[in-house]
C-alpha positions as CSV (number, residue, x, y, z in Angstrom):
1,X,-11.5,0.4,13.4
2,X,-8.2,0.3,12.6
3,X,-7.9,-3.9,11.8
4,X,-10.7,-3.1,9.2
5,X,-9.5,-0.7,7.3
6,X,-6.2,-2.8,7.4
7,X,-8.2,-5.9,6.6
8,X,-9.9,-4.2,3.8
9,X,-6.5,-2.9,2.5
10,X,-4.8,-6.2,2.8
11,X,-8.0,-7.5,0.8
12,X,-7.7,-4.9,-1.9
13,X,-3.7,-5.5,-2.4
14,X,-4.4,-9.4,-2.8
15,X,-6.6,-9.2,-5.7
16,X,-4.0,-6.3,-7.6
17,X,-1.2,-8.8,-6.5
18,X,1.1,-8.7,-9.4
19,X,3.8,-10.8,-7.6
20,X,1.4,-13.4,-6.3
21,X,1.8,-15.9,-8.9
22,X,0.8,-19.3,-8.1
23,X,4.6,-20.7,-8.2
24,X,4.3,-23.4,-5.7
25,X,1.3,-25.3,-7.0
26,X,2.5,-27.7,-9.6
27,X,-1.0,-28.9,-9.7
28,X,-2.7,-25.7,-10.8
29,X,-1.9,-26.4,-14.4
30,X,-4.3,-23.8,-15.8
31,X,-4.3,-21.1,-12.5
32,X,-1.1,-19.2,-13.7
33,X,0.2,-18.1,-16.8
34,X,2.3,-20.6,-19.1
35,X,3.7,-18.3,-21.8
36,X,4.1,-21.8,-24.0
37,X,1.2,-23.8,-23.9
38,X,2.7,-26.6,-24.6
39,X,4.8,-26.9,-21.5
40,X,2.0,-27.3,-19.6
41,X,2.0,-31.0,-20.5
42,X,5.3,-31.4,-18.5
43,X,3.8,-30.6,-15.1
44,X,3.3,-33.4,-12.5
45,X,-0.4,-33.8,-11.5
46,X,-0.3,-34.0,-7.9
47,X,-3.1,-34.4,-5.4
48,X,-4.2,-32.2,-3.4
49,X,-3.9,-32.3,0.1
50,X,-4.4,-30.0,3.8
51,X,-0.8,-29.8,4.4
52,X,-0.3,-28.3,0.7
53,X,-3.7,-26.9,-0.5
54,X,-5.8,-24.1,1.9
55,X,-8.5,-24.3,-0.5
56,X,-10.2,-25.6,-4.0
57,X,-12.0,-23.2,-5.9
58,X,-14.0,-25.0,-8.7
59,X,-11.9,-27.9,-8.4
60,X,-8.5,-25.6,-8.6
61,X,-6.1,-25.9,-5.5
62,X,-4.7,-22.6,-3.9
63,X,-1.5,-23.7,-2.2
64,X,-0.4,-23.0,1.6
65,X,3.0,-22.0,0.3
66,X,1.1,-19.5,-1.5
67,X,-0.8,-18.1,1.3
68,X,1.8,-18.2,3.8
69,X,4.2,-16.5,1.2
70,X,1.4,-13.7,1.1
71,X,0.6,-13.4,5.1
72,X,4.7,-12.8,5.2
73,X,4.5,-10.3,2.3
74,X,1.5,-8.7,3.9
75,X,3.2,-8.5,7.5
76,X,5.7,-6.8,6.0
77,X,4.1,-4.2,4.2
78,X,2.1,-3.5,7.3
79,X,5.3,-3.1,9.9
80,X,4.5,-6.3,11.7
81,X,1.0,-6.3,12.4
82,X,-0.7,-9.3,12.2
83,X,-3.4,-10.3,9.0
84,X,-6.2,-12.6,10.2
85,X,-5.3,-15.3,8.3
86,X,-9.7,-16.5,6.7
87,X,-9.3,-11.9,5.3
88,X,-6.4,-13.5,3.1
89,X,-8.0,-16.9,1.9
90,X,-10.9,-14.8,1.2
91,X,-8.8,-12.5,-1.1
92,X,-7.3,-15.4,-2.9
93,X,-10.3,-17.3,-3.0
94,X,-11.6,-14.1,-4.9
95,X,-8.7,-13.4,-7.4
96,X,-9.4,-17.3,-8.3
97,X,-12.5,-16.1,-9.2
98,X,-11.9,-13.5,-11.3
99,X,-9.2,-15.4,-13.0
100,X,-11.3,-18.2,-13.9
101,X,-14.1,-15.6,-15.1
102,X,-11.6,-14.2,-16.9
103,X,-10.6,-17.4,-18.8
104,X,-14.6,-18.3,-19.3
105,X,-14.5,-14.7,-21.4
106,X,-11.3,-15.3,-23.5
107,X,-9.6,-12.0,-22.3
108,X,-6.5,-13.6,-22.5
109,X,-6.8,-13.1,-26.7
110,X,-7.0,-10.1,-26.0
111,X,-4.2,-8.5,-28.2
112,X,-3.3,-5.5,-25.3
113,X,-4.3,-8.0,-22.5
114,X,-2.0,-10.7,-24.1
115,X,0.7,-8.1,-24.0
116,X,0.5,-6.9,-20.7
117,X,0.2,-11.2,-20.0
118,X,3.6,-11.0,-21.9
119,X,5.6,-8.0,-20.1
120,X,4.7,-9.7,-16.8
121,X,6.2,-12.8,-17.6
122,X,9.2,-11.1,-19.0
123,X,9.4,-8.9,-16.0
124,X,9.4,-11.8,-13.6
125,X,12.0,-13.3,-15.3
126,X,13.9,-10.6,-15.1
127,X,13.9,-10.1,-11.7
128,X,14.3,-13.8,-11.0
129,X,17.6,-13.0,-13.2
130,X,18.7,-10.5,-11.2
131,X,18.0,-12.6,-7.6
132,X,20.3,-15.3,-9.2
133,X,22.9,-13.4,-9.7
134,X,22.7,-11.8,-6.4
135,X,22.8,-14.9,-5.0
136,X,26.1,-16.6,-6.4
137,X,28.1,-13.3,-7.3
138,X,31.5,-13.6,-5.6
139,X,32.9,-10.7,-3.5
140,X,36.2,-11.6,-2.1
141,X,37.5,-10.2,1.2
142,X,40.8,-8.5,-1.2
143,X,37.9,-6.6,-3.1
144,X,35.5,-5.5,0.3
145,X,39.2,-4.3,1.8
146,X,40.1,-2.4,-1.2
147,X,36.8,-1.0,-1.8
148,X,36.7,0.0,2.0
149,X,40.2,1.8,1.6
150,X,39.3,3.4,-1.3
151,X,36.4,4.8,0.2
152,X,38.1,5.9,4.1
153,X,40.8,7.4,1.6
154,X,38.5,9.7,0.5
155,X,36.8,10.8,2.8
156,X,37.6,14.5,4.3
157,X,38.4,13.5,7.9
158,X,37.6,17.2,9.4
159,X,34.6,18.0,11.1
160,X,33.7,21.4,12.0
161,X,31.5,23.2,14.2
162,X,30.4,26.9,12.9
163,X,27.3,29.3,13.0
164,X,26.1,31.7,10.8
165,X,24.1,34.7,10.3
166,X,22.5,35.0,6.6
167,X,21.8,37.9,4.9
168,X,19.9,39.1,1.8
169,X,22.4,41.6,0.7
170,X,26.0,41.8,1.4
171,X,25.5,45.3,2.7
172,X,23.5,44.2,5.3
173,X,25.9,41.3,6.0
174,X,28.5,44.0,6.1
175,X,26.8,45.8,8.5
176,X,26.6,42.8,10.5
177,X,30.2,42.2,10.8
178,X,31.0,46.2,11.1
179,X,28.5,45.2,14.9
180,X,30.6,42.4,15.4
181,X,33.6,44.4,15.7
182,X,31.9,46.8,17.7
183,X,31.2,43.9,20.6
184,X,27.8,42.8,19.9
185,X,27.1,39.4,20.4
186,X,26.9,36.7,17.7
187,X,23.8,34.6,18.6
188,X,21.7,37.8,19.8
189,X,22.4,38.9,15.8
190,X,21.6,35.4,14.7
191,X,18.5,35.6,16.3
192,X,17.6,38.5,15.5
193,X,18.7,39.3,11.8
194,X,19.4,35.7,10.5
195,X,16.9,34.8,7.4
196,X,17.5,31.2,8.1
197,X,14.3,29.8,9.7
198,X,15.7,28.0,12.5
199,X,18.5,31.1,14.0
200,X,15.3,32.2,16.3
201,X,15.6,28.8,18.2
202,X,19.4,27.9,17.7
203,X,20.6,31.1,17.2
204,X,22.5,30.3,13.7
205,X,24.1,27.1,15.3
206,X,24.7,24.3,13.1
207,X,26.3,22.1,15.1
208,X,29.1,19.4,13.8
209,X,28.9,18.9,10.2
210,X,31.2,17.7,7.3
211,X,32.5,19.6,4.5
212,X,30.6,17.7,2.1
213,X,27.2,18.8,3.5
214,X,27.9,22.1,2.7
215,X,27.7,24.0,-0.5
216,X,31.4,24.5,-1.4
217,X,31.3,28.3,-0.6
218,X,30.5,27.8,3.0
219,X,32.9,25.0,3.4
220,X,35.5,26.2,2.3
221,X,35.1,29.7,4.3
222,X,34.9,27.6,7.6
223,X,37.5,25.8,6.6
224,X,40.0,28.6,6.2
225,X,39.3,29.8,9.9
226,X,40.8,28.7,13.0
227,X,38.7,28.0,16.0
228,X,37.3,30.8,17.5
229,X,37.5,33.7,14.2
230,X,35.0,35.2,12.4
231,X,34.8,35.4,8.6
232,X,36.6,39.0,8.1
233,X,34.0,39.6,4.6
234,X,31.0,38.4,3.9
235,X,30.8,34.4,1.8
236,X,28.4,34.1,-1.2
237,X,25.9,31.3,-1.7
238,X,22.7,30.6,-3.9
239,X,21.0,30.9,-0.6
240,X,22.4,34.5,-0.2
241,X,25.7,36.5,1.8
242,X,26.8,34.9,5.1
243,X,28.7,35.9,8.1
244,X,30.3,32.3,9.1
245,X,32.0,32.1,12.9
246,X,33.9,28.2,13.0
247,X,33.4,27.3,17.1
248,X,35.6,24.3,16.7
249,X,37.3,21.1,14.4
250,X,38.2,17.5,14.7
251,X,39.1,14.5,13.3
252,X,36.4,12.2,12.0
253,X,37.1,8.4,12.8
254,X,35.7,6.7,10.2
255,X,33.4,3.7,10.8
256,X,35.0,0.1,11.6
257,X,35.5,-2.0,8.6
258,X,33.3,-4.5,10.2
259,X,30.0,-2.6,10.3
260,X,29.8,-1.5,6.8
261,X,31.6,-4.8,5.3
262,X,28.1,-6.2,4.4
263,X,27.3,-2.4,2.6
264,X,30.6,-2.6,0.4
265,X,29.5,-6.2,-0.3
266,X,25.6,-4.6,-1.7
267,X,27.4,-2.1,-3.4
268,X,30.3,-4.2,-5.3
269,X,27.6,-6.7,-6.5
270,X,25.6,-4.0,-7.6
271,X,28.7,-2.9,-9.8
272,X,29.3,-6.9,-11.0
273,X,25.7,-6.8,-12.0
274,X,26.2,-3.9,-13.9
275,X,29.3,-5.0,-15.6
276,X,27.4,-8.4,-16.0
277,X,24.7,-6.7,-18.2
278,X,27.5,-4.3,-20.4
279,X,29.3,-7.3,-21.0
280,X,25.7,-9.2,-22.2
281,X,25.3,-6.2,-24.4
282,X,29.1,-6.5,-26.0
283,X,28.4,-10.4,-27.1
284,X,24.3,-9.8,-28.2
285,X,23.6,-9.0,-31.6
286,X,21.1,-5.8,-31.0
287,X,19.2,-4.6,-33.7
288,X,18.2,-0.7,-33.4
289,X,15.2,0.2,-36.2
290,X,14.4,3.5,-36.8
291,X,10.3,3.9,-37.6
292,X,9.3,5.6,-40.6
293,X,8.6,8.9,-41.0
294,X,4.8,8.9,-41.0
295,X,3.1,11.2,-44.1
296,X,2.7,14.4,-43.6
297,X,-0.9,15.8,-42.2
298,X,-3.1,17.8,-44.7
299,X,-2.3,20.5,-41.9
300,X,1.3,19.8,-41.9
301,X,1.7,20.0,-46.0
302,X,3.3,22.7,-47.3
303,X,1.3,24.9,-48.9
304,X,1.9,26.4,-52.8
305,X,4.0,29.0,-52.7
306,X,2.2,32.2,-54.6
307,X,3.1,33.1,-57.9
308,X,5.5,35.8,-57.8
309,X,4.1,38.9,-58.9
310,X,4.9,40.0,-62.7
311,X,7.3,43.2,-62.6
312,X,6.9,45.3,-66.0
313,X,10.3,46.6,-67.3
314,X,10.2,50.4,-67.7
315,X,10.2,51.3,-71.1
316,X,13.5,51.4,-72.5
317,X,14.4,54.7,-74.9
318,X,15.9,53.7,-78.3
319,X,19.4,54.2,-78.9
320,X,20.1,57.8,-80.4
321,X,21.1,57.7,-84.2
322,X,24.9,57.7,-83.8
323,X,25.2,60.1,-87.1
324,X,23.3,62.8,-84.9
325,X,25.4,64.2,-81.8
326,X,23.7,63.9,-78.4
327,X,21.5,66.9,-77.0
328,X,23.1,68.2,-74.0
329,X,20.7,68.8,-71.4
330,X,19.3,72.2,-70.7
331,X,21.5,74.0,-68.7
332,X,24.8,72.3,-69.3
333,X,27.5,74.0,-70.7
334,X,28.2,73.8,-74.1
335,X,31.8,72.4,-75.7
């Protein structure tokens, strides 16, 4: 049951291949994707025969390279189990198919077809860029040395050994430590009040640990005790107020430069390929262009403001005849 469902996936993943091009056959002129045309004209006819074809599909050949680049691809992907090889052929015989049907309905001019035809062209070339480069980067021993000292440099040689009890509050983890001092036990706490998960089965043991896998609060607590002592306050994380006992230290040797030499090699080619691309980017002339704004919406328009509403001025008295002293008002006193 199990070789059929694998068969059927192995099927299934041959005809959504999009790595499967058909790279090795120089005489399958019209079976993979030329993104000039006219460069077609330089390939080599060459006859198919059983040590390079598998099969001919309306009179196009499907390479053995091709196949046997696939069974290895599929091997892989399925931890080493074995493919029967006639589930493959059948798969490619039926992408050949479909490609050919394809063609016979001019999908290809399709204008999103033709661009997704375009990205995977680009995108193989891309990656073929990148393989290249992998492949004839130089890493010099100076560099692997330096970039192993650098790293052994800083690494923080101390291990510890601790275990904690964690509390919600720090009045409860006050409480805690006011039991410790009174003689109870550590682990029967830990087991017994501990909110992390696991302190029922390992009684707030953590074992041996480095600083760095801490959060910095809890490291740096354990760090400031000596073997044996108990944290004399309770230590704040985001994970809430712990009472930390350090069992025991040493010194971590760190690995040989030997078995991580091939690593430091991954990692500094990784940084010349980064390098490789800023420095493509400093001598390119790139072009950023902003897209218009699009017109606004009828929703989006903004709407006429209202006309503001017409205030009438109160009426205003007429100036009293200056020849004719004012009236004072009633009940003001008289000069």
């Amino acid at each position: 049951m199990k070789k059929q469902a694998l068969c059927a996936t192995a099927v299934a993943s041959l005809l959504v291949f999009a790595g499967c091009n058909n790279q090795s056959d120089n005489a399958q002129k019209s079976t993979s994707f030329t993104p000039n045309p006219t460069s077609s004209s330089s390939l080599v006819d060459v006859k198919p025969t059983a040590e390079t074809t598998v099969v001919i599909v309306n009179g196009q050949p499907i390479s053995r390279a091709l196949l046997q680049s696939i069974m290895s691809e599929m091997s892989q992907r399925s931890g080493g189990q074995g493919i029967p090889e006639d589930k493959v052929i059948d798969g490619l015989i039926a992408r050949e198919l479909l490609r050919q049907e394809a063609e016979k309905q001019n999908l290809a001019k399709d204008p999103t077809i033709a661009a997704k035809i375009e990205n995977a062209g680009k995108e193989i070339l891309v990656q073929a860029s990148v393989e290249n480069f992998r492949k004839t980067a130089t890493v010099t021993e100076d560099e692997l040395k330096k970039e192993y000292d650098t790293r052994v440099a800083s690494m923080k040689n101390t291990e510890y050994k601790a275990r904690h009890i964690l509390l919600e509050t720090e009045e409860a983890a006050k409480d805690v430590l006011a039991k410790l001092a009174k003689g109870a036990k550590f682990d029967e706490l830990a087991k017994k009040l501990s909110k992390d998960p696991s302190a029922k089965q390992n009684a707030g043991e953590l074992g041996w640990f480095n600083p760095q896998q801490m959060v910095p609060e809890f490291s740096a607590a354990v760090a400031s005790l000596k073997n044996g002592e108990t944290v004399t306050a309770p230590v704040k994380s985001q994970f809430g107020f712990h009472v930390i006992q350090r069992e025991d230290s040493r010194e971590q040797t760190p690995p040989p430069y030997d078995a991580v030499k091939e690593q430091f090699r991954n990692v500094l080619v990784g940084q010349k390929l980064q390098k490789h691309v800023e420095d493509l980017k400093a001598s390119a002339k790139i072009e950023r262009l902003t897209p218009p704004t699009p017109p606004p919406t009828e929703e989006a328009k903004p709407q006429a403001a209202a006309p503001a509403p017409v205030v009438v001025p109160p009426p205003v008295a007429k100036p009293a005849n200056p020849a004719t002293p004012p009236v004072p008002p009633a009940g003001s006193p008289a000069k």
